[in-house]
C-alpha positions as CSV (number, residue, x, y, z in Angstrom):
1,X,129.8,97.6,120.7
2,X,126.5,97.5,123.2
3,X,126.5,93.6,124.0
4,X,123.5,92.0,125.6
5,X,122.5,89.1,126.8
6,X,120.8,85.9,124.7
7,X,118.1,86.4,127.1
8,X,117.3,90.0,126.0
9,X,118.2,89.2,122.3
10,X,115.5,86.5,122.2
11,X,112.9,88.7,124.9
12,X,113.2,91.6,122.3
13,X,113.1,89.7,119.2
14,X,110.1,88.1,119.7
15,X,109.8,88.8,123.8
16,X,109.7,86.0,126.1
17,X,109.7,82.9,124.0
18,X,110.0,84.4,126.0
19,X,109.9,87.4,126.4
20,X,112.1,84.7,124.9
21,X,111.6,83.1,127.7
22,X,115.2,81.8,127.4
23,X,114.3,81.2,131.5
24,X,111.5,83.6,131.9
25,X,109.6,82.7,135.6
26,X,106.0,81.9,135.5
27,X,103.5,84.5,135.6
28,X,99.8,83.2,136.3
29,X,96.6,85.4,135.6
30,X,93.6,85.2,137.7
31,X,90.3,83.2,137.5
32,X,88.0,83.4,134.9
33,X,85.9,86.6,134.5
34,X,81.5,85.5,134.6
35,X,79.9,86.0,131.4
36,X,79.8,89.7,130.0
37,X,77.9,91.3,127.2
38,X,79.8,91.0,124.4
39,X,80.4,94.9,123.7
40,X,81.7,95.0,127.5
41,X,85.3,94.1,127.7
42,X,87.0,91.9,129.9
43,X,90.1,92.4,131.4
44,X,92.7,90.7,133.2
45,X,94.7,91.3,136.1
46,X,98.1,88.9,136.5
47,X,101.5,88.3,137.8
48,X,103.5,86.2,140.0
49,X,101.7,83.3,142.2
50,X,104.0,83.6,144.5
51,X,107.2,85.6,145.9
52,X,109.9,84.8,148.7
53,X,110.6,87.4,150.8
54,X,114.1,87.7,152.3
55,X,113.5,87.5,156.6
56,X,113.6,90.7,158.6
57,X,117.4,91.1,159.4
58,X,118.2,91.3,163.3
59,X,119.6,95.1,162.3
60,X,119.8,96.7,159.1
61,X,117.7,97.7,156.4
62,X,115.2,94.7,154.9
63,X,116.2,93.7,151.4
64,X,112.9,94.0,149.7
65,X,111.2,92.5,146.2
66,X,109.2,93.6,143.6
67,X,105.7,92.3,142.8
68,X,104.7,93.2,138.9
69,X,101.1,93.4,138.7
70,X,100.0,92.6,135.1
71,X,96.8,93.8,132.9
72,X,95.8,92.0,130.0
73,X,93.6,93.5,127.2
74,X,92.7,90.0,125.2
75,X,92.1,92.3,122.0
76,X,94.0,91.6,119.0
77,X,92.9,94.7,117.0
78,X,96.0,97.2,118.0
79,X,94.3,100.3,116.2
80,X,90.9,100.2,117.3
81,X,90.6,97.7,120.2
82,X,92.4,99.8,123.2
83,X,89.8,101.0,126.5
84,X,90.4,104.5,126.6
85,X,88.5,105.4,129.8
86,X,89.6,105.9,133.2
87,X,90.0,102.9,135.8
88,X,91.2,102.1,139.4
89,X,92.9,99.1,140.9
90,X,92.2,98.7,144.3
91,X,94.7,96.3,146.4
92,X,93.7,94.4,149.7
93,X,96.4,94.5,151.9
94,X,95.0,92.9,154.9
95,X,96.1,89.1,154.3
96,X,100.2,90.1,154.5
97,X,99.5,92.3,157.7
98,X,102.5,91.6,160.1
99,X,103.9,89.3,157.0
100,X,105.2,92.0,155.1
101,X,105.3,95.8,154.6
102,X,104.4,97.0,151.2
103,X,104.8,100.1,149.1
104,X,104.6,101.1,145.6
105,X,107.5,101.9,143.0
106,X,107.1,105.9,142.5
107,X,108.4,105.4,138.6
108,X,106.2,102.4,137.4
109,X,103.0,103.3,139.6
110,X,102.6,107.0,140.2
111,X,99.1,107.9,141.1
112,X,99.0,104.9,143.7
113,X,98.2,105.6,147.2
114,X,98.2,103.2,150.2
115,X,95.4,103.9,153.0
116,X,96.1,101.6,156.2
117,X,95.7,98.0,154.6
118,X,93.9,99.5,151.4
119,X,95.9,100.8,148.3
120,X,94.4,102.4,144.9
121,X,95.7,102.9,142.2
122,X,93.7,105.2,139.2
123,X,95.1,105.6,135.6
124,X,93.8,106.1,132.1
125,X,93.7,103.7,128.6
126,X,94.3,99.3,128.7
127,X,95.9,99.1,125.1
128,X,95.2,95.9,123.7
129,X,97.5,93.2,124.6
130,X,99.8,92.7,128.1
131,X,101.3,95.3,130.0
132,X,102.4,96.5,133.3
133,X,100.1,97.8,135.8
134,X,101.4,98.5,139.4
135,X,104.9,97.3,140.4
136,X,104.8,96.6,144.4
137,X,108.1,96.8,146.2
138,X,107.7,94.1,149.4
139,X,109.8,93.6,152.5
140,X,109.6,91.4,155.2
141,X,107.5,92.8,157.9
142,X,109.6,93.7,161.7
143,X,108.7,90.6,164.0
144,X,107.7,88.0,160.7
145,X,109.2,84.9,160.7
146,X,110.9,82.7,158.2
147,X,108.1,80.9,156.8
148,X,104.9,83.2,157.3
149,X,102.6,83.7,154.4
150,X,100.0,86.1,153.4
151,X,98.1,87.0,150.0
152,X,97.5,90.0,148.1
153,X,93.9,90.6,146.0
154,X,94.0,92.7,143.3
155,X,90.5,94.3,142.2
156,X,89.7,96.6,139.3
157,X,86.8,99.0,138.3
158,X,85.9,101.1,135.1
159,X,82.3,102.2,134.0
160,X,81.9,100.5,130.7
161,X,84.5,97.1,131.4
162,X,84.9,94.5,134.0
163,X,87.7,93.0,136.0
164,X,89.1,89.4,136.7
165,X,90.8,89.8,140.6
166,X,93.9,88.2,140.9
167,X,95.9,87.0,144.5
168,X,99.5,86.7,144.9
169,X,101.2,85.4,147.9
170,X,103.8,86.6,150.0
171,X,106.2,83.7,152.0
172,X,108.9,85.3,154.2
173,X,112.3,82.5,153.5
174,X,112.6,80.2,150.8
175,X,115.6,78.6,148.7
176,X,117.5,80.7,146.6
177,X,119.3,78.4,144.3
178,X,122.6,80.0,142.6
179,X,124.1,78.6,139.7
180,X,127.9,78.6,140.1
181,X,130.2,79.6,137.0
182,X,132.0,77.1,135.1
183,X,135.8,78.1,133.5
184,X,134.9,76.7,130.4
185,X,137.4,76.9,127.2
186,X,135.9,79.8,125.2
187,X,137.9,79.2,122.3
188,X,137.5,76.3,119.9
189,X,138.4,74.2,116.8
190,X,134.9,72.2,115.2
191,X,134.6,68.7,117.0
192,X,136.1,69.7,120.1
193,X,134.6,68.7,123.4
194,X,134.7,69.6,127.0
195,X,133.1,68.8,130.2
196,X,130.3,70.8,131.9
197,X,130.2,69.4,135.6
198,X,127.1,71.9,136.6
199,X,127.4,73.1,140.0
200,X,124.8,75.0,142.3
201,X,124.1,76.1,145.6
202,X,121.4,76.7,147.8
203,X,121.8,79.7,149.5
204,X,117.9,80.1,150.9
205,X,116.5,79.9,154.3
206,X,114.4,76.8,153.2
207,X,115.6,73.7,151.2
208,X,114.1,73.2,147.6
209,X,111.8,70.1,146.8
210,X,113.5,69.0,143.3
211,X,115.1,70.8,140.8
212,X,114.8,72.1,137.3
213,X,117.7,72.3,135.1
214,X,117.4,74.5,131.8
215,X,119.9,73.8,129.6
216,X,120.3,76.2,126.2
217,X,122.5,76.3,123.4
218,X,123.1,78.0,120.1
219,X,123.2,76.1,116.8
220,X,127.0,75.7,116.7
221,X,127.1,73.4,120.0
222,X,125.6,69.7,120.9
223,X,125.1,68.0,124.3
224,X,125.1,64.2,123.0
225,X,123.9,62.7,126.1
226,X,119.7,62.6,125.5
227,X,118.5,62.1,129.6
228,X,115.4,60.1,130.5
229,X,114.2,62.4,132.9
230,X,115.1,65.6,130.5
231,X,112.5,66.5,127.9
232,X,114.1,68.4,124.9
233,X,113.2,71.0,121.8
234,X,114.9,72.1,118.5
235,X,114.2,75.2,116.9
236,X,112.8,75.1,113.2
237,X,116.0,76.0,111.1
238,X,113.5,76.6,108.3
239,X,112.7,79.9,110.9
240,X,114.0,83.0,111.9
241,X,116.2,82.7,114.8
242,X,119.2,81.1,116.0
243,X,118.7,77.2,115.9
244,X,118.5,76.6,120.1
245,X,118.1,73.3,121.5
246,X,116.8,74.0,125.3
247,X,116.7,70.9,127.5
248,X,114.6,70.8,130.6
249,X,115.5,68.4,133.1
250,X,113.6,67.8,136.3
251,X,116.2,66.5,139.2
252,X,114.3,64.8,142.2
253,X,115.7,65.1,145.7
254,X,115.5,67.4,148.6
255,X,118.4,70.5,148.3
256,X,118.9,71.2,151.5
257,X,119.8,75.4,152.2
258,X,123.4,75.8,152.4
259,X,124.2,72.9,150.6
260,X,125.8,73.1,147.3
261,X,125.4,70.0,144.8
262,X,127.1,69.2,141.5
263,X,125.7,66.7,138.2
264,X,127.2,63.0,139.2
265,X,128.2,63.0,135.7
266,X,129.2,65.9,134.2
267,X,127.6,66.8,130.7
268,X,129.9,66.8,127.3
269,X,129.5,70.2,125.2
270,X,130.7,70.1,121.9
271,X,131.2,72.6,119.4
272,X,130.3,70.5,116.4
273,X,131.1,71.5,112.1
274,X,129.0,74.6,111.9
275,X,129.9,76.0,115.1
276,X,131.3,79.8,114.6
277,X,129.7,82.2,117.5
278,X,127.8,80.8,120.0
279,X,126.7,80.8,123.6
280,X,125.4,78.2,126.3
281,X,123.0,79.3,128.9
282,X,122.6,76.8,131.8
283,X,119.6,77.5,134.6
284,X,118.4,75.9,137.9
285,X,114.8,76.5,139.4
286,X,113.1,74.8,141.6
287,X,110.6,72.0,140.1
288,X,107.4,72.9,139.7
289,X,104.4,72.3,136.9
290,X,104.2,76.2,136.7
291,X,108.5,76.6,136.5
292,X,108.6,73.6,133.7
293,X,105.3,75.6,131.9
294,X,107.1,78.8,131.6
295,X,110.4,77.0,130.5
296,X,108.6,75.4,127.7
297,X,106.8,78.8,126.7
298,X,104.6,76.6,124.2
299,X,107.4,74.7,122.4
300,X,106.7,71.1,121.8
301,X,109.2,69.0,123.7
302,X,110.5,65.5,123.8
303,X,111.4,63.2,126.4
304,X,115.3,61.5,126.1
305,X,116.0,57.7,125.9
306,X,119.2,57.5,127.9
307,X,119.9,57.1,131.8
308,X,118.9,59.5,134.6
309,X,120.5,62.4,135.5
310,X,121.1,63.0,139.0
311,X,122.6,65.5,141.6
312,X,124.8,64.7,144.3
313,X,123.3,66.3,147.7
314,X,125.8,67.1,150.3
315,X,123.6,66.2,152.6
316,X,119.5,65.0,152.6
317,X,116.4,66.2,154.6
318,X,112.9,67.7,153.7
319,X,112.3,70.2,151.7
320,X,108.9,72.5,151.1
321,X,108.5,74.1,148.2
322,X,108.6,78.0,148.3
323,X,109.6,80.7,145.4
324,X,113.0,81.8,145.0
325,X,114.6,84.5,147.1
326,X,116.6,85.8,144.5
327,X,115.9,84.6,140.9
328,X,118.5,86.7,139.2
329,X,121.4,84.5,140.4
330,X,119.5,81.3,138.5
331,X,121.6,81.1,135.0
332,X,125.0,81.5,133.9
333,X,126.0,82.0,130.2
334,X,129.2,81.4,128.6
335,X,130.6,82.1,124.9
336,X,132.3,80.5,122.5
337,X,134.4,80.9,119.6
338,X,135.3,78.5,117.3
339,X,137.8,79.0,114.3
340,X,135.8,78.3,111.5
341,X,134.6,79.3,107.9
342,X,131.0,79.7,106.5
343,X,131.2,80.4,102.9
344,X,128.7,83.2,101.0
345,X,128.1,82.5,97.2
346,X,125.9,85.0,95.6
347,X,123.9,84.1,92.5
348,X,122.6,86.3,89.5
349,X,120.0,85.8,86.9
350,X,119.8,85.6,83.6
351,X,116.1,87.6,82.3
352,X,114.9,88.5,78.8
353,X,112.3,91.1,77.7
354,X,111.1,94.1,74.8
355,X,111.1,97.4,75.6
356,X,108.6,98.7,78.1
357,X,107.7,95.1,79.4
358,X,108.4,93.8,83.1
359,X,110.9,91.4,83.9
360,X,111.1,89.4,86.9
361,X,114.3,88.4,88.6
362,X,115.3,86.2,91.6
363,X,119.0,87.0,92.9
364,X,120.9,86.6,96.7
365,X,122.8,84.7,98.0
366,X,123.4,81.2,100.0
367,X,125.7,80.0,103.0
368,X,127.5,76.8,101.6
369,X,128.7,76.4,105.6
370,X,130.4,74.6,107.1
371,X,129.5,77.2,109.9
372,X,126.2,79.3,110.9
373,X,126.7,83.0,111.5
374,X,125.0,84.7,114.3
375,X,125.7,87.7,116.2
376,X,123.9,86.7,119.4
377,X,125.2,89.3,121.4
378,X,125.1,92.6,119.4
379,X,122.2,92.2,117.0
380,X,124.0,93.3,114.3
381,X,122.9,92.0,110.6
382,X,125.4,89.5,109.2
383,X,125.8,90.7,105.7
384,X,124.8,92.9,102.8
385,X,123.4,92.0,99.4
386,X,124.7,94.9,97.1
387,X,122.8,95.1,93.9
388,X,123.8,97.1,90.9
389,X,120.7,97.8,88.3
390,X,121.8,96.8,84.4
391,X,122.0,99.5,82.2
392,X,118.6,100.6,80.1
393,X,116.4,99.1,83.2
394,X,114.7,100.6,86.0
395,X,113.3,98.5,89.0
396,X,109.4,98.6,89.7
397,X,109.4,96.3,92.7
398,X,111.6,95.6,95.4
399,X,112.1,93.4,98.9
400,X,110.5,95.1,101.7
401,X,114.5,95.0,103.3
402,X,116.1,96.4,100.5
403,X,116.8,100.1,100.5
404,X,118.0,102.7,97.9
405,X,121.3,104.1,97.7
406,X,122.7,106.1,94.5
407,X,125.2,104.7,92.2
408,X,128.5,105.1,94.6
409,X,126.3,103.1,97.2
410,X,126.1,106.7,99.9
411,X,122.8,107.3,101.3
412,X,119.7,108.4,98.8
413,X,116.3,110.2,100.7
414,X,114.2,108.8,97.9
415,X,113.2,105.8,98.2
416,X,110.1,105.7,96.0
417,X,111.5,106.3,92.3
418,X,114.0,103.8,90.3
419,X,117.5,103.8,91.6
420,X,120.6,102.5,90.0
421,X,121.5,100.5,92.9
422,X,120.1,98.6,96.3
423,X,121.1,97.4,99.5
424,X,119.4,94.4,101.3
425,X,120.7,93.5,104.8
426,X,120.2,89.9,106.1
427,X,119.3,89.5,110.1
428,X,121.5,88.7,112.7
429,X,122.1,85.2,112.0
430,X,122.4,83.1,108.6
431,X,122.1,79.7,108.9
432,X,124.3,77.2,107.0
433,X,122.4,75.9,104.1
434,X,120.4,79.0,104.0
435,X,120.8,82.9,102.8
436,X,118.7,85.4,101.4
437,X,116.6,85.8,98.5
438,X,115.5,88.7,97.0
439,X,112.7,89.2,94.1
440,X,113.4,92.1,92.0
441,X,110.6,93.1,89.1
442,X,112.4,95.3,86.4
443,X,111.3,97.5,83.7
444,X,113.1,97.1,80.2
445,X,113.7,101.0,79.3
446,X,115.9,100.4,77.0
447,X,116.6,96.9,74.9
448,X,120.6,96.5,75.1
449,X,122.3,93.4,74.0
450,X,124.1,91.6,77.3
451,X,123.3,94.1,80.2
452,X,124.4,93.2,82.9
453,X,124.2,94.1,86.8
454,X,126.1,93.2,89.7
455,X,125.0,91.2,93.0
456,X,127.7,91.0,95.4
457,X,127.2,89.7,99.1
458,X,129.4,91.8,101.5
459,X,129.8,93.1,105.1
460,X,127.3,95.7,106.2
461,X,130.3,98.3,106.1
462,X,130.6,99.7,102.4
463,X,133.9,101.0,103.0
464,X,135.4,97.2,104.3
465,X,133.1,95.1,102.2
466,X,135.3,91.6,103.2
467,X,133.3,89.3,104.9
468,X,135.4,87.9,108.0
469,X,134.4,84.4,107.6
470,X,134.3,83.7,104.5
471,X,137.3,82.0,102.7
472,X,136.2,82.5,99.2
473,X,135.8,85.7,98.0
474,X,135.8,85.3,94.7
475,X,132.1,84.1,94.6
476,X,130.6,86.6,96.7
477,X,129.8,88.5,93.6
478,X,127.2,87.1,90.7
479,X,125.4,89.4,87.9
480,X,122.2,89.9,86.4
481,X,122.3,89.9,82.9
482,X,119.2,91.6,81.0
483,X,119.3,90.1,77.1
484,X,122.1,88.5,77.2
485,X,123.6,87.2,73.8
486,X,121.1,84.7,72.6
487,X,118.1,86.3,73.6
488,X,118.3,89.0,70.6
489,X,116.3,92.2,71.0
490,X,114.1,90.1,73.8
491,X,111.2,90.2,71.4
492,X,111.2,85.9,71.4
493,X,112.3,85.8,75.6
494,X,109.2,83.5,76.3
495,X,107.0,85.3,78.3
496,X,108.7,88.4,79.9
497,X,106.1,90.9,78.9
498,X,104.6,92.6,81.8
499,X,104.7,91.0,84.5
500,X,106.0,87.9,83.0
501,X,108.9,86.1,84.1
502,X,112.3,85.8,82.3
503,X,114.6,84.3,84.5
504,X,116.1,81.1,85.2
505,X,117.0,82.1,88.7
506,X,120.4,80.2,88.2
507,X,123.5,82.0,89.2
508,X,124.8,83.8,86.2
509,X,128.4,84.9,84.7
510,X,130.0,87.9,84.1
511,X,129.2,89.0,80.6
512,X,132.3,89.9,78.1
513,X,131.8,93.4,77.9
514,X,129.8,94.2,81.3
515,X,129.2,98.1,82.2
516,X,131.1,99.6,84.8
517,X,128.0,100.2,87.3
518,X,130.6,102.9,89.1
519,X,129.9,105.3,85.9
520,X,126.2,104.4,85.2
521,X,123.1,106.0,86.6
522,X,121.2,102.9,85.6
523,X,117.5,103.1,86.2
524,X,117.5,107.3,87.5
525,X,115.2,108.0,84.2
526,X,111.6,108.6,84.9
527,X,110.6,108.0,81.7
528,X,108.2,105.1,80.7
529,X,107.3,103.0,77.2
530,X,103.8,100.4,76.9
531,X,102.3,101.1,80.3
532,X,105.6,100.2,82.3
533,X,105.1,101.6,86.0
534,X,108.0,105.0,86.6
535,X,108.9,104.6,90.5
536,X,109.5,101.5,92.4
537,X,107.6,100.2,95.7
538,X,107.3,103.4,97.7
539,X,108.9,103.2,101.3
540,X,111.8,100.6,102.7
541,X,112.5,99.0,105.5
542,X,115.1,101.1,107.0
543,X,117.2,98.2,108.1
544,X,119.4,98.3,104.7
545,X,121.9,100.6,103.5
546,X,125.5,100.7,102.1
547,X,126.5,104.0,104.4
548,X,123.7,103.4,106.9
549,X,125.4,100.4,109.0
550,X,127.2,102.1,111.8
551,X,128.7,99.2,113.9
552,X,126.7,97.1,116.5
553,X,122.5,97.3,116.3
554,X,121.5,95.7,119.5
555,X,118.2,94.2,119.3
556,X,116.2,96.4,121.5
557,X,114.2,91.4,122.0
558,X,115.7,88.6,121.3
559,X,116.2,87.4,122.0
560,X,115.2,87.6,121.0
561,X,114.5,86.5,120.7
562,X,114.4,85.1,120.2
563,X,114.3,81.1,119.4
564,X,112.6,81.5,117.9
565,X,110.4,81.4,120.3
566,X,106.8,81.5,120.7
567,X,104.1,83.3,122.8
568,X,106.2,85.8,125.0
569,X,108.4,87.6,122.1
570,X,104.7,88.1,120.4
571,X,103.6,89.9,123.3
572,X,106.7,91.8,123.8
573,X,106.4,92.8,120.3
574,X,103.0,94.2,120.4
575,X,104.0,96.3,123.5
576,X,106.7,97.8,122.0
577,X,104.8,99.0,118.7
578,X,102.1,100.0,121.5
579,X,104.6,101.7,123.5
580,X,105.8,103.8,120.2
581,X,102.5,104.9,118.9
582,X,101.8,106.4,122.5
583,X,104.7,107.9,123.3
């Protein structure tokens, strides 16, 4: 199993809500480009506002930092609205002379070339949307001292488009604040609580003015106490994504380097009634309006009622605020599982029609809890939705997800005519109280009394189709029953002509005599009666399949991402599908 972090999950599904921004630093762009002709495009040039240098060491080789520089393409038309013309980035180095020494990375930034305190950099194409120009590799400069600052002006030039500059600066020192791990209990019952005394470390040459303190946890855990000085969010469970509650919590004092400080009351995490898999991420950063900006990532928040929470300095003094040596060492993330049941029900319908009309039918299934299911580390989707087509009926239209297999569920290369059976994968996580539903549109080929199909929820693997969780088996499978008894020859169904709907959408019941969908090649004939369409919707989605799960997907952003999770998983998105059409 590849396992990756929340973080990436929610960056690559939907990129830094990133790019998921689970903790994503602040990236600022430059000043606003003067008024252009609107046929000449305007692009802009980003990246960090600042970054810390680690000091010169007395011997030894200078740890250096990288320095992403950013171009943004505002266009939102991804076919048409790319610049595909030659331009140049040129990079004044003169402000960080004796401050720093600077070079380019050979991978990121080939055709980059530094001239005393000049560098240029030429390349070809600004696809629409945000992606990585230059990547600088910095070091403190022999004979710099802790606390000597310099900037760094970025200008571009194309013949036919026109450049925002941008400045960065350079600060040899600053904090680096280091999150300490906490041996937390990784394996629970629903209800049970522990502490979570958060512990950091400042392990800079400069002390910190403040601190931020991102808290982030999955659906399946609860941090009761609500702070005064914490501002807090709640993912839409009616959306995709995982259900994450982030708290941000701005801590005043001055965090002194080489002090390490702990919460004066530890927090109280609690894996509550739908807990199952789950994780808790817990950040520190120092306070600032552009740290708390990124943190949000767009997300409305909203400020606690309770008491304050503080931090218990080891000892106080000044502080100046600086950027981060090291901001890798920032968060910690811990897992938990809790012993715990979600149960699948599936649910059928019950549809009525004449030869050659169109029925429509609504089948899937729903988590009756008590737990959520969500494989936050290894993308993988939850569960399958196994569909059997009734005898004398092909199907016309189908979910984008679902995918068709032949009768003994193995793999089928057409995926454009009727077949006698479908798979439809869910995502990576299935809420409690939610599940999957799946409009199916059905031709009546043949009028049979009490057809009837089969729509079974299972695990992705065909050949181990139990579901882990799930306590109940025996109502992970429902059926689909075309003219049942009662309805006659469908002739008087109400409606289900073409395109007309005959279904309750109610979960249905086996039928007396139902057909064994093993033996049946349901829905394989081509031919058609009164106008009804031969093949289904052409293409799939390629993420269903009875044969096609092979064990763990990882989501290569979620993220994901992914929280669900606003501006930076868009953006990673786009690059990716930008990435793939021009590679």
């Amino acid at each position: 199993m590849t396992l990756c972090s929340p973080r990436t999950v929610l960056h690559r599904a939907a990129g830094s809500l990133a790019a998921a921004g689970l903790l994503a630093a602040a990236s600022l762009a430059g000043a606003a480009a003067p008024a252009q002709a609107a046929d000449t495009p305007v692009f802009t040039l980003g990246g960090p506002a600042e970054t810390a240098l680690h000091p010169h060491p007395e011997s030894g080789k200078p740890k250096s930092s990288t320095v992403g520089i950013t171009l943004n393409n505002p266009s939102e038309d991804e076919e048409n609205g790319g610049f595909g013309g030659y331009f140049t980035l040129t990079f004044d180095l003169s402000g960080v002379a004796g401050v720093a020494d600077v070079k380019f990375d050979g991978e990121s930034s080939p055709d980059c070339t530094i001239t005393g305190t000049k560098a240029v950099c030429e390349d070809w194409g600004i696809w629409p949307g945000l992606q990585g120009a230059a990547d600088l590799l910095v070091t403190a400069a022999d004979g710099s001292e802790n606390g000597d600052t310099g900037t760094i002006t970025v200008t571009g030039e194309a013949d036919g488009a026109t450049f925002t500059p941008f400045t960065t600066r350079l600060t040899v020192g600053g904090p680096d604040l280091v999150m300490e791990q906490l041996p937390f209990k990784t394996e629970l019952t629903p209800g049970e609580k522990q502490q979570a005394p958060i512990t950091f470390a400042n392990r800079g040459t400069r002390d910190a003015d403040g601190v931020l303190l991102t808290l982030r946890y999955s659906r399946g855990l609860d941090i009761p106490q609500r702070y005064s000085n914490c501002e807090y969010t709640v993912d839409d469970p009616d959306l995709p994504g995982f259900g994450w509650t982030t708290a941000l919590c701005s801590v005043e004092g001055a965090f002194e380097a080489g002090a390490t400080y702990t919460l004066a009351t530890p927090l109280t995490l609690e894996a509550t009634e739908r807990a199952y898999y789950d994780t808790f991420l817990y950040g520190i950063h120092e306070n600032s309006a552009a740290q708390r900006t990124a943190q949000r990532a767009g997300a409305p928040f909203e400020r606690g009622t309770g008491g304050v929470l503080k931090a218990v300095p080891a000892k106080k003094g000044a502080a100046v605020s600086s950027a981060d040596l090291d901001p890798y060492d920032n968060q910690q993330e811990a897992d938990f599982r809790t012993k715990n049941t979600a149960d699948f029900v599936a649910y059928g319908d019950d549809v009525a029609g004449p030869e050659g009309s169109t029925v429509k039918a609504d089948i899937g299934f729903r988590n009756e809890g008590p737990a959520w299911i969500g494989h936050i580390r290894s993308g993988e989707d939850v569960a399958t939705v196994d569909f059997t087509v009734p005898q004398g009926a092909s199907v016309t239209s189908k979910p984008e997800r679902c995918r068709a297999v032949k009768a003994d569920g193995s793999y089928r290369e057409d995926q454009k005519s009727p077949a006698p059976r479908y798979v439809c994968n869910t995502s990576m996580t299935v809420l409690d109280g939610a599940g999957l539903d799946l409009p199916f549109e059905l031709r009546v080929d043949k009028a049979m009394v009490g057809a009837s199909g089969t729509v079974t929820v299972r695990n992705t693997w065909l050949q181990n189709p139990k579901l882990p969780f799930d306590p109940k088996p025996g109502n992970n499978t429902a059926y689909l029953i075309l003219n049942g008894e009662g309805d006659g020859d469908g002739s008087d169904s109400g409606g289900a002509t073409e395109g007309g709907d005959g279904g309750s959408g109610e979960p249905s019941t086996p039928p007396t005599s139902s057909p064994d969908p093993e033996e049946s090649e349901s829905g394989t004939s081509g031919s058609t009666t009164s106008g009804g369409s031969s093949a289904g919707t052409a293409g799939g989605s390629g993420d269903g399949g009875g044969l096609a799960s092979t064990g763990s997907i990882a989501l290569i952003a979620s993220g994901t991402a992914a929280a669900a999770l606003a501006a930076g998983l868009v953006l990673f998105t786009a690059a990716r599908r930008r990435a793939a059409r021009h590679n």
